[in-house]
N, C-alpha and C positions, 0 to 999 in steps of 0.2 A: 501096358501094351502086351497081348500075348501071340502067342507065331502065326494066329490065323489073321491081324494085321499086316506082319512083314509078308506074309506069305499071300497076300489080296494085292499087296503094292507091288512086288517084284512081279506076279502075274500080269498085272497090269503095265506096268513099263515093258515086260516084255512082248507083249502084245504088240505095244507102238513101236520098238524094231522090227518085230516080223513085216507089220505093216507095209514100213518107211521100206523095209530091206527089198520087199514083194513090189512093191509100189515101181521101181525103179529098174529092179530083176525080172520081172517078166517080159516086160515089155520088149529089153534087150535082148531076150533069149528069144524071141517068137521072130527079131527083126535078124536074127543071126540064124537063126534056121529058114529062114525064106530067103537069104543069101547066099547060104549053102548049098539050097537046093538049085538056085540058078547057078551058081557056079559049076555045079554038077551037070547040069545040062547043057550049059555053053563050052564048059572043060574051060573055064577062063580060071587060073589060080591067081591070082594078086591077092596078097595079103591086103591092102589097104581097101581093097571094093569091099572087104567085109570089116575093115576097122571101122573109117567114117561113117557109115551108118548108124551103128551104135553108137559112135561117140556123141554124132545129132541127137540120136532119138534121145539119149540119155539125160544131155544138156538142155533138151527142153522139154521131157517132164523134170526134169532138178526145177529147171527156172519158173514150170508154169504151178508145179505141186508142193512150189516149198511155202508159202503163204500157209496153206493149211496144216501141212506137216509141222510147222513153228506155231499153230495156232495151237494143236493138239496139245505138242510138247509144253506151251507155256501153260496149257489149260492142267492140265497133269501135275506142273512146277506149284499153281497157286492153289491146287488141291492140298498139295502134300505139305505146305508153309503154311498155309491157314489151319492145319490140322498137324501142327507140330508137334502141341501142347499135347493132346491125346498120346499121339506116339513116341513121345519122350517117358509119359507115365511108364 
């Protein structure tokens, strides 16, 4: 095994965090800046009118995106265990 191996696989993992990470953080950030923005226009400050929405939207992309997100990561897992032997050389 030479480093342009380790160096294809850590690409690769790292990939499926940005992903996972993006997947999850966008969506938050777009539904926290469209709360901000009303709250700037209503001048309503409560902390919690901009918590719970995030926390929903968050909770159901986790719930509705982890199926594939586990799909990837185990597809990844049997990549790298079926090609052990290679990468132990």
């Amino acid at each position: 095994m030479n480093d342009t191996h380790i160096l294809n696989a850590m690409q690769q993992m790292l990939y499926y965090v940005v992903i996972a990470v993006c997947i999850i953080t966008l969506p938050v950030l777009a539904i926290s800046l469209i709360m901000s923005i009303i709250q700037a226009a209503t001048q309503i400050n409560e902390m919690t009118l901009t918590f719970i929405p995030k926390f929903i939207v968050m909770f159901l992309l986790l719930f509705i995106l982890s199926p594939w997100l586990m799909q990837k990561l185990i597809l990844i897992t049997h990549h790298y265990l079926d090609n052990l032997a290679l990468f132990i050389r």
